[in-house]
C-alpha positions as CSV (number, residue, x, y, z in Angstrom):
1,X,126.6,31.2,-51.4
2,X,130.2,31.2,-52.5
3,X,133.1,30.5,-50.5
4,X,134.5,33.9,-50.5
5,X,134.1,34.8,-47.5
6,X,136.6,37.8,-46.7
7,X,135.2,39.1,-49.5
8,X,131.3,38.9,-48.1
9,X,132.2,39.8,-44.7
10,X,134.1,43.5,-46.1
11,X,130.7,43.6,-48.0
12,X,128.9,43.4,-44.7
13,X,131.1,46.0,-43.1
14,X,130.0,48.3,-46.2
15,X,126.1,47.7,-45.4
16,X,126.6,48.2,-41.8
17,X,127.7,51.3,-42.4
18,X,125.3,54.7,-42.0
19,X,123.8,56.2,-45.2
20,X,125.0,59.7,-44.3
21,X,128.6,58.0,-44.7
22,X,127.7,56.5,-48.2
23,X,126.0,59.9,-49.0
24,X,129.1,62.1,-47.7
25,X,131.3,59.9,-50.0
26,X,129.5,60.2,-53.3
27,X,129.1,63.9,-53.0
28,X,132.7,64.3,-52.0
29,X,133.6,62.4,-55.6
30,X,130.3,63.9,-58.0
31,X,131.7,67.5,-56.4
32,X,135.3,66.9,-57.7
33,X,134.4,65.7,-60.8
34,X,132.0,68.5,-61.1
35,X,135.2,70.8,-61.0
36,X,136.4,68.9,-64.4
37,X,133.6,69.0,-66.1
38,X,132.3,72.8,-65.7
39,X,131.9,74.0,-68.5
40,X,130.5,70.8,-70.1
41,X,127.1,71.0,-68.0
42,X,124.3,72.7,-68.7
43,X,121.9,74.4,-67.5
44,X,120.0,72.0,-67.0
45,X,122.9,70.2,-64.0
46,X,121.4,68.1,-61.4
47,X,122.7,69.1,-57.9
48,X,125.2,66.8,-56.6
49,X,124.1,64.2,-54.2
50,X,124.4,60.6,-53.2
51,X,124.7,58.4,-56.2
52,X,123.1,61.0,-59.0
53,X,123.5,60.2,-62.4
54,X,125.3,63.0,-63.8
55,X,126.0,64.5,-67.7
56,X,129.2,65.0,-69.1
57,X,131.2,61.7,-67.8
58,X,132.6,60.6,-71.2
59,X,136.6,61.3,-70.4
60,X,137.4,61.9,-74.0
61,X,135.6,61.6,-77.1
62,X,136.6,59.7,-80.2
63,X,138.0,61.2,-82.8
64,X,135.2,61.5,-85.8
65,X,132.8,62.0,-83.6
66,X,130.0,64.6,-85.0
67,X,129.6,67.8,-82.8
68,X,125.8,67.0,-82.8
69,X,127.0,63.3,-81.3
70,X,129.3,64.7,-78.7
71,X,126.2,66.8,-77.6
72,X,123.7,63.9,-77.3
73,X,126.7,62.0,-75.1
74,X,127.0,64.9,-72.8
75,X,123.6,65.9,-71.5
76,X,122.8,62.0,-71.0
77,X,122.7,60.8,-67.9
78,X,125.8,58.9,-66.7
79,X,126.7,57.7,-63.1
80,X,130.3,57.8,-62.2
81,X,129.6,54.0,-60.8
82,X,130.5,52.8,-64.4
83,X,133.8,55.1,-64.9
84,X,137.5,54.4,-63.9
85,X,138.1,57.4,-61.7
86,X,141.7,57.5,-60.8
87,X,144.3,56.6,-62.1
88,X,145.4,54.3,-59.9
89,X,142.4,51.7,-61.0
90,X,143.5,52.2,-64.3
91,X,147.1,51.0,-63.4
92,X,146.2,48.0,-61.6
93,X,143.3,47.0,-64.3
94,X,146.6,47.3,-67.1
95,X,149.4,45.4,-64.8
96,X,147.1,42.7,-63.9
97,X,145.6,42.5,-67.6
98,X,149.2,42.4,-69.1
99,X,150.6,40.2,-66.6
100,X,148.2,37.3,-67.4
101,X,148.1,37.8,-70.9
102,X,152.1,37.5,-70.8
103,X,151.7,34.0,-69.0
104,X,148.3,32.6,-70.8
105,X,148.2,34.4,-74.5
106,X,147.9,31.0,-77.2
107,X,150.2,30.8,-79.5
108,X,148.7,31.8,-82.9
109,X,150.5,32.1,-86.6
110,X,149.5,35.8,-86.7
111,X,151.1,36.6,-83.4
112,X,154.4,34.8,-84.2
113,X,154.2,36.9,-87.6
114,X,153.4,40.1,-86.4
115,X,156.4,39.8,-83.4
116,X,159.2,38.2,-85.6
117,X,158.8,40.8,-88.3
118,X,161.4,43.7,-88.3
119,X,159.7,45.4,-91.7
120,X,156.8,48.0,-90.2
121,X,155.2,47.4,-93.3
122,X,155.4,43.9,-93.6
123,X,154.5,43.3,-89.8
124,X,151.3,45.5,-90.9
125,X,150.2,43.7,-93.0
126,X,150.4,40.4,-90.8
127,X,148.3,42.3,-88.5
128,X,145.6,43.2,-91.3
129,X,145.1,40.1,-92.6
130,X,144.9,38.4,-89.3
131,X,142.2,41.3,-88.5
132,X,140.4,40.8,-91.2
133,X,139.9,36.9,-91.3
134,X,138.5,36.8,-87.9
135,X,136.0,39.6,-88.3
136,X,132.8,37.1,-87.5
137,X,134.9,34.2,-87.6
138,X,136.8,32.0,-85.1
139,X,140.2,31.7,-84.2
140,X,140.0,27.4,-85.0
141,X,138.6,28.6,-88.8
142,X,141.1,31.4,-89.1
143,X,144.5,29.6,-88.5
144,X,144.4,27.6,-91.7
145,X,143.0,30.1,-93.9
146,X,145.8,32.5,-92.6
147,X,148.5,30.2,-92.8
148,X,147.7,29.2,-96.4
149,X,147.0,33.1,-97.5
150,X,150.7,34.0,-95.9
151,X,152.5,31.5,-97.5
152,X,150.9,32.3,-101.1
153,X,150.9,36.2,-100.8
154,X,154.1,37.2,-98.4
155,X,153.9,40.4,-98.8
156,X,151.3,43.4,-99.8
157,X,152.7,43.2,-103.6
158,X,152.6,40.0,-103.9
159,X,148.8,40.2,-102.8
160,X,148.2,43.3,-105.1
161,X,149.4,41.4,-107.8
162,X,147.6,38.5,-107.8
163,X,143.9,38.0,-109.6
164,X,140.5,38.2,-108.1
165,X,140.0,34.9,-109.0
166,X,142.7,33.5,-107.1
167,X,141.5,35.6,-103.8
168,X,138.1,34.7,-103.7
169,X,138.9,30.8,-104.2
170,X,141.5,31.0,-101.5
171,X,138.8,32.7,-99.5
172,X,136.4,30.4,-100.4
173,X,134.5,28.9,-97.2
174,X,135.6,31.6,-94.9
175,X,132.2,33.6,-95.1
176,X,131.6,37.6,-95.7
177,X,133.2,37.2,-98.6
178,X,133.9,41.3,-99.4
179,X,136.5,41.0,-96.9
180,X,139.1,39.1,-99.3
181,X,138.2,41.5,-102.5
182,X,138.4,44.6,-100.1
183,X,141.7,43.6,-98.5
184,X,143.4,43.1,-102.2
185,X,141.8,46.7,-103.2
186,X,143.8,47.9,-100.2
187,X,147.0,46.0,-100.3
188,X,147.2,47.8,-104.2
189,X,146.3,51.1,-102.6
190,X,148.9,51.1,-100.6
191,X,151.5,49.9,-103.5
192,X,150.2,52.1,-106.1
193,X,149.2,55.5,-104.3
194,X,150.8,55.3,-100.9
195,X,154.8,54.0,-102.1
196,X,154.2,50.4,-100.4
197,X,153.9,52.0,-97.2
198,X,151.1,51.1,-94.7
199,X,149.9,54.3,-92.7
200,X,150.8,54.4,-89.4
201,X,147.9,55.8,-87.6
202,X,144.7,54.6,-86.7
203,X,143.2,57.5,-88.2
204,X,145.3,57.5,-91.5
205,X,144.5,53.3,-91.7
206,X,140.6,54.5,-91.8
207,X,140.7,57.1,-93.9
208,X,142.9,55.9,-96.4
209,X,142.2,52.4,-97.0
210,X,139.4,50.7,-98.3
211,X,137.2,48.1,-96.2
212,X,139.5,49.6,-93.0
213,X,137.0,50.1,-90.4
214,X,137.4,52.3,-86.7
215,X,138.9,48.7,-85.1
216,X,140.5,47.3,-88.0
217,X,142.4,50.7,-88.0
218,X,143.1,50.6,-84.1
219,X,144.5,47.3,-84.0
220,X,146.9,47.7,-86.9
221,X,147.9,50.9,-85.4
222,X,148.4,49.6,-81.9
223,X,149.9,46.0,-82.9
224,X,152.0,47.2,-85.8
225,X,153.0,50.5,-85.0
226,X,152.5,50.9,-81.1
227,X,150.0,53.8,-81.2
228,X,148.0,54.3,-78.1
229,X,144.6,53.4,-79.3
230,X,142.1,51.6,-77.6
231,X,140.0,48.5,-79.7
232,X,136.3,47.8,-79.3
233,X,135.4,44.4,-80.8
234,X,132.8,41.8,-79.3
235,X,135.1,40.9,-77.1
236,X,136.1,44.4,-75.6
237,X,132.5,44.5,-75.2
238,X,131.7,41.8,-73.3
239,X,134.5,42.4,-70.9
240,X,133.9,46.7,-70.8
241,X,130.3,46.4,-69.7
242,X,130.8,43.5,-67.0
243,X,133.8,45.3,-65.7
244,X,131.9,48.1,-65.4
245,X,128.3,47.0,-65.1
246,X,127.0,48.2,-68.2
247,X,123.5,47.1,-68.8
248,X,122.2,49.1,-71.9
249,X,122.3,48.3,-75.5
250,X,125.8,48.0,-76.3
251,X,125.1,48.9,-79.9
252,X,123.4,52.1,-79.4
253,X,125.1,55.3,-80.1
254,X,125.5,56.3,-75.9
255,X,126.7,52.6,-75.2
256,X,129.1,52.4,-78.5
257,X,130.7,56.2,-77.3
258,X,131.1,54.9,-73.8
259,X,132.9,52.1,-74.9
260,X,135.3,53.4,-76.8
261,X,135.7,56.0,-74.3
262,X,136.7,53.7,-71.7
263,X,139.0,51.5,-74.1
264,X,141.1,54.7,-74.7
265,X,141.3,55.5,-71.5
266,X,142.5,51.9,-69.8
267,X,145.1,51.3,-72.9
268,X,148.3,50.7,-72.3
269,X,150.5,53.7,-73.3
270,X,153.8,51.4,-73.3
271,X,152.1,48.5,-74.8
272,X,149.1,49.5,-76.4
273,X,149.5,46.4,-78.9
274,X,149.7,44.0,-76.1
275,X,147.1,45.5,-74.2
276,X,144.3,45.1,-76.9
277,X,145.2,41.6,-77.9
278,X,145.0,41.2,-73.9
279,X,141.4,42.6,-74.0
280,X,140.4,40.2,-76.8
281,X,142.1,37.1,-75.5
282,X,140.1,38.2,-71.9
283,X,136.7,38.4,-73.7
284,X,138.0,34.6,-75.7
285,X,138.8,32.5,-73.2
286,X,137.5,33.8,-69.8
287,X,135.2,36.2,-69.9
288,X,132.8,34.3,-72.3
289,X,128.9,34.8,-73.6
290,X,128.4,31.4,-71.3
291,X,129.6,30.1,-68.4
292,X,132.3,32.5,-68.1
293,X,135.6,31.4,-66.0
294,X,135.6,34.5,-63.0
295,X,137.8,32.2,-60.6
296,X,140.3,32.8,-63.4
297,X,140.0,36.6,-64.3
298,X,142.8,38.5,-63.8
299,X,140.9,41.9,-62.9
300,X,137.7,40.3,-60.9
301,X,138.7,42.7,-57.8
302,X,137.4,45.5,-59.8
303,X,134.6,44.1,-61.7
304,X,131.4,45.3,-61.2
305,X,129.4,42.8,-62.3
306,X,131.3,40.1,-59.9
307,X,130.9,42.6,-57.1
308,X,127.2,42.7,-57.7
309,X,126.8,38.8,-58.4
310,X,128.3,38.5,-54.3
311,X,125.9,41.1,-53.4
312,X,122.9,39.5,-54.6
313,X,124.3,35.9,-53.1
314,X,124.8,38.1,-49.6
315,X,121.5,39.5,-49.7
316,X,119.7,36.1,-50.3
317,X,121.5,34.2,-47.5
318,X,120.8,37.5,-45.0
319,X,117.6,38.0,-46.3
320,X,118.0,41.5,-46.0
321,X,115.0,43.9,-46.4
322,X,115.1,47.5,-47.8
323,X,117.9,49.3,-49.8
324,X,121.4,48.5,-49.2
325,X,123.7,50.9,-48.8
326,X,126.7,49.4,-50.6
327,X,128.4,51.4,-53.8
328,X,125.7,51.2,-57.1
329,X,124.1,52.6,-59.6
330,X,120.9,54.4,-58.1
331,X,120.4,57.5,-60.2
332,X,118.0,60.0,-58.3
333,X,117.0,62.0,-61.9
334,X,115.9,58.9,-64.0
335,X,116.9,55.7,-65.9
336,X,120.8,56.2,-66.0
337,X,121.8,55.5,-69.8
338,X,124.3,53.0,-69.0
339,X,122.1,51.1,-67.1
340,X,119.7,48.0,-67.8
341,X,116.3,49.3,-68.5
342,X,113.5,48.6,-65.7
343,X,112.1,45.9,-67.8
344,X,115.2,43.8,-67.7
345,X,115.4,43.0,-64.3
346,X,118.1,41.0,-62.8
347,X,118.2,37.6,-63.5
348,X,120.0,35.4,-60.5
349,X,120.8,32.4,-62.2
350,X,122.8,34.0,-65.0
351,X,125.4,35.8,-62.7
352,X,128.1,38.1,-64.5
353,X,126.4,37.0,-68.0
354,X,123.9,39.4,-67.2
355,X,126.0,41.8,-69.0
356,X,126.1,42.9,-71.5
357,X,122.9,43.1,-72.8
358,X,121.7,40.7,-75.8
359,X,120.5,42.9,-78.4
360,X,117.5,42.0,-80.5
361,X,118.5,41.4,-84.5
362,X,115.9,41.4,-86.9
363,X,115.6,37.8,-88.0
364,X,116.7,37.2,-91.7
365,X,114.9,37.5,-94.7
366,X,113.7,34.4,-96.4
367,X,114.5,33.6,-99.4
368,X,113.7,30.5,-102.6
369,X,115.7,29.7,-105.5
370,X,115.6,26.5,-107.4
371,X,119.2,25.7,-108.6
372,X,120.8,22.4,-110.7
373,X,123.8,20.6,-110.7
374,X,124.1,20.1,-114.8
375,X,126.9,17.7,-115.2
376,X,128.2,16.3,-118.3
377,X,129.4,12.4,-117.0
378,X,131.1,11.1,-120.6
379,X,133.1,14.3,-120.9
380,X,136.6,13.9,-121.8
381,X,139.0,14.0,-119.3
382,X,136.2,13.3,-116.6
383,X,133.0,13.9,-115.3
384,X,131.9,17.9,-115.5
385,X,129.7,20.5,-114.1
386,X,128.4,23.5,-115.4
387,X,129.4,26.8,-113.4
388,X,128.3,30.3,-113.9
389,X,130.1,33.1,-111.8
390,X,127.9,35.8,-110.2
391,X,128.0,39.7,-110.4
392,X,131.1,41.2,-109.3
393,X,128.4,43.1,-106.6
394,X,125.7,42.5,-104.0
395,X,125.9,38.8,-102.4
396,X,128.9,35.9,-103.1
397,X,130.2,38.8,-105.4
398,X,132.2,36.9,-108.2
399,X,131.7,33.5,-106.8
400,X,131.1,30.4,-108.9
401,X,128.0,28.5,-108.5
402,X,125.7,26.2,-110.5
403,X,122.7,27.8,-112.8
404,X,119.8,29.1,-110.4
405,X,116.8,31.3,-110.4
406,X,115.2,32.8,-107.9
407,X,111.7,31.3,-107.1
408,X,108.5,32.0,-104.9
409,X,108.1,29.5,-101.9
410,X,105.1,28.2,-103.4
411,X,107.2,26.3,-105.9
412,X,104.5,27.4,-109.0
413,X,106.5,27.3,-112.3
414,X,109.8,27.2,-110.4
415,X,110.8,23.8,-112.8
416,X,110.6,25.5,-116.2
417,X,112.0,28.9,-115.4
418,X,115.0,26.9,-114.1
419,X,114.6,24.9,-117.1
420,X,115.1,28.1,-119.3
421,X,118.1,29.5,-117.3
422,X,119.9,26.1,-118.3
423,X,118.7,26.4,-121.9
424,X,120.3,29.8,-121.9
425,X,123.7,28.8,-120.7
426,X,123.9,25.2,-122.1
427,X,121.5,25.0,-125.4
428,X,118.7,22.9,-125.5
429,X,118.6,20.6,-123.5
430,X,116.3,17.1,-122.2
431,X,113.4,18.6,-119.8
432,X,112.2,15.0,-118.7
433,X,115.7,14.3,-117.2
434,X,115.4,17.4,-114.9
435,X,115.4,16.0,-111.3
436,X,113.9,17.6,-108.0
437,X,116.6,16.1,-105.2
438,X,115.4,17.9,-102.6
439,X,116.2,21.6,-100.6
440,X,119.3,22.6,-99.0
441,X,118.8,25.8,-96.3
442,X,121.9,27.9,-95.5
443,X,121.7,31.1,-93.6
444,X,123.8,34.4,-94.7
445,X,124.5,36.9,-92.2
446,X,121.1,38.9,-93.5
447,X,119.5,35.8,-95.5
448,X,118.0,32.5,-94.7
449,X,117.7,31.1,-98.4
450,X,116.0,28.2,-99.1
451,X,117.8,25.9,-102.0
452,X,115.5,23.7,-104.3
453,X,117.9,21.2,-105.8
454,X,117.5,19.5,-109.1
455,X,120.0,17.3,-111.1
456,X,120.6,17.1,-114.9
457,X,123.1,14.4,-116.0
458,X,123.5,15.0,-119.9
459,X,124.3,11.7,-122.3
460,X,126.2,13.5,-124.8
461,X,129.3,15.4,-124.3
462,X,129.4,19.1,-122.9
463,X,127.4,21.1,-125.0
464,X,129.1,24.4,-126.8
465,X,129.1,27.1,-124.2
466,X,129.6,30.6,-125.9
467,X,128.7,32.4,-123.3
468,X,131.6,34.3,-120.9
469,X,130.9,33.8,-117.2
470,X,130.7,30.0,-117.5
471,X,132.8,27.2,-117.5
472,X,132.5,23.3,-117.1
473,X,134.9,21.7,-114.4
474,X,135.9,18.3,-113.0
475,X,134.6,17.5,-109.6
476,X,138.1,17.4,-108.6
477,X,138.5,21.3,-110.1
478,X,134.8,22.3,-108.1
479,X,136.1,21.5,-104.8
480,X,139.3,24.0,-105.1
481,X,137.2,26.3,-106.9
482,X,135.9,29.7,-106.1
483,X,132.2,28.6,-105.0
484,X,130.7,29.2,-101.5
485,X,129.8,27.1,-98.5
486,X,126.5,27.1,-99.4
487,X,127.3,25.2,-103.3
488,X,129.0,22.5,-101.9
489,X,126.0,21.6,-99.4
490,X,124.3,21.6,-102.9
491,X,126.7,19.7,-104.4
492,X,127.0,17.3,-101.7
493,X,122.8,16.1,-101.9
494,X,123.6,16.2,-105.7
495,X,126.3,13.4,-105.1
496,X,124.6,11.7,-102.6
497,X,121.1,11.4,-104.7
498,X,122.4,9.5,-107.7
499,X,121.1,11.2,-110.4
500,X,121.4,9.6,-113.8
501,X,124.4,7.7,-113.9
502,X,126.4,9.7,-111.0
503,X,127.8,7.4,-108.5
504,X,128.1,8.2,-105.1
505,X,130.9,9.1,-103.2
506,X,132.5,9.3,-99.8
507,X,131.4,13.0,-99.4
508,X,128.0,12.4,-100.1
509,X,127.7,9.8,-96.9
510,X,128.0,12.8,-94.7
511,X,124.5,14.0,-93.8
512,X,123.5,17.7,-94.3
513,X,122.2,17.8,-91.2
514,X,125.8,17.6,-89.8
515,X,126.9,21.0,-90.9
516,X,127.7,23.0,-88.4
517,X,124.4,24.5,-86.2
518,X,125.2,27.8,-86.3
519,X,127.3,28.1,-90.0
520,X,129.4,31.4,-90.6
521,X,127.3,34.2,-91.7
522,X,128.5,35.6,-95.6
523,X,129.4,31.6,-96.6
């Protein structure tokens, strides 16, 4: 039992009251929103009545979306208990939202760019980098990365000048690396085709420009060019179905429509920019997966999901018997869409995390590849390792990384077919001195791959390599190279195993069980 007690006792007041009242009052509000929606109904219209889940309650649909879509959204069923449905809750959701942010936003690089910029273009471009780093990744990881990409590219020709090369091993450790290679495809779009002019609508930022995705485009528009668009990212989420007690999948079709709906409908018309960096800062720091802070919400008075957290608290102190009659969901004409399905019944000890709803992901593949550090030790100027680059497609596109192959789990013949990739990039070489070190695992966003490590440390100097797509480079060059998160956790067991006459070194005394638990997907 919390110590909210006016709130409880106007809860109370609510139950007490008759169930014609209740009744009288929902068909009073299903009847005047029946008015709205006429012609969107079918045939097929449930008759108004206490709490029915009606079709048609989408306020507005997205733009994109496919007649066949806007069909499926309308005849599903929909209570009104999960819509905004005057305007007057909308204006209180947006003062209170902005007036918290305005006291409680952090200060981050991206924000200080995007608001001290006076060039549209230039401030857009703050604004899609900064969108595109923290796609899957966090704000702690992002501010580096950002700061370091800004000061080296300014501007979007100093970014569509620069070399592929130089993106990805500025990108390199960030995860999902497409993002980088797509963002410089866009920033020369919009030199070469579009003037150096970043489009200034939502729509326009989709269309036009590669990787530019429905959010992506909605926060550049909003941020950089003050376009009334509403944002739906994890964050929007989280905060959209709690606020409005959204139980369903949040990634199905219905759910994903819904959302957006309602985003477009609560932004901010004055200051849409504001308002959606509001939203995400909301979902960041308050209203999180775990534990999340409700003492400190700004719009807890008109969340649903608090409301129904008291409700559950009041009915186990009472120990009330029988329906309630208190405002909820309660279609009369099946499973409302929007709702939790029967199977997932409430769950008291997890309050307002309840929603959204965790949606099952199909664990990752597995894959085994046997892979070698090859290093040269008596090479002049230093120590080397061989490198080969990867396609310039599919996974780590154009990243550097030492020779592999890819290898059945069972380990059968794994040694000399990564024995002949060697051979293929370096010349013959000694098989005896081939070294199994151990495995390194790392997990991509789709992949769980499985790393058997072996060393090579050569005696004579770096063998002739004719090939293009190779190179040999210092250990000093490797760790500002272009090679992925998962290559240095190799490199790391190669340094801290001692092969041949390699000596370990500082980096090796960290374990490789002290990685992060839960590493960025794409790295």
């Amino acid at each position: 039992m919390t110590p909210r007690v006016p709130r409880l006792s106007s809860l109370w007041a609510i139950m007490k009251k008759p169930q014609a009242a209740v009744g009288r009052r929902c068909r009073k509000q299903a009847s005047s929103l029946a008015g709205r929606e006429k012609h969107a109904l079918s045939s097929n219209q449930a008759p108004d009545g206490p709490c029915t889940a009606r079709a048609g309650t989408i306020p507005e649909f997205p733009a994109g979306l496919a007649k066949g879509q806007e069909k499926v959204v309308l005849q599903a069923p929909v209570s009104p208990y999960h819509l905004f449905r005057d305007t007057a809750e909308i204006t209180v959701f947006r003062e209170s939202l902005l007036s918290w942010y305005d006291q409680e936003k952090r200060d981050l690089p991206w924000r200080r760019q995007a608001e001290g910029e006076v060039d549209l273009d230039r401030r857009a471009y703050a604004v899609w980098v900064s969108e595109v780093m923290l796609q899957q990744t966090q704000v702690a990881t992002v501010i580096n990365y950002y700061t370091r990409w800004m000061q080296k590219w300014p501007t979007l020709q100093d970014l569509a000048s620069a070399s592929l090369e130089e993106v990805n091993q500025l990108w390199a450790g960030l995860g999902y690396y497409s993002r980088g290679r797509r963002l410089q495809e866009g920033a020369r779009k919009v030199v070469e085709e579009l003037g150096g002019h970043v489009p200034h609508t939502a729509e326009t930022l989709q269309r036009l420009l590669p990787g530019v995705g429905r959010y992506t485009a909605g926060a550049i528009a909003s941020i950089a060019f003050g376009q009334a668009t509403g944002v739906v990212d994890g964050n929007v989420v989280r905060v959209l179905c709690r606020v409005r007690a959204i139980g369903a999948d949040p990634s199905s079709t219905l759910v994903s429509q819904q959302l957006w709906s309602l985003a477009q409908q609560l932004v901010d018309p004055a200051r849409p920019g504001d308002f959606n960096q509001a939203a995400m800062e909301l979902g960041a720091t308050v209203c999180t997966p775990q534990r999340p802070l409700c003492s400190q919400c700004p719009v807890q008075s008109l969340c649903r999901a608090r409301q129904k957290v008291e409700r559950e608290q009041l009915l186990a102190s009472q120990s009330l018997l029988g329906r309630l009659d208190v405002e909820e969901c309660a279609p009369n004409i099946g499973q409302c869409q929007l709702c939790a399905p029967p199977t997932e019944p409430w769950d008291q000890t997890l309050g307002v995390a309840n929603f959204p709803r965790k949606v099952s992901r199909r664990p990752p593949r597995e894959e085994c590849s046997a892979i070698c550090v090859l290093e040269q030790p008596r090479a002049l100027g230093g120590a080397q390792v061989l490198l080969v680059q990867r396609p310039n497609s599919g996974l780590l596109a154009g990243l550097w990384e030492f020779p592999s192959v890819t290898v059945e789990p069972s380990g059968q013949c794994q040694r000399k077919a990564l024995l002949q990739e060697l051979q293929s990039w370096a010349g013959p070489l000694p098989a005896t001195r081939l070294q199994h070190l151990g495995q390194v695992v790392h997990t991509f966003s789709h992949i769980k791959l499985t790393y058997q490590v072996y060393g090579l440390a050569l005696e004579r100097q770096t063998p002739v390599t004719t090939q293009s797509g190779a190179r040999w480079l210092t250990r000093e060059e490797f760790h500002t190279a272009a090679v992925s998160t998962a290559m240095k956790k190799v490199f790391r067991m190669y340094e801290g195993q001692q092969p041949g006459t390699c000596k370990r070194s500082k980096r090796s005394q960290v374990p490789i069980s002290a990685s992060r638990k839960k590493p960025s997907p794409g790295q």
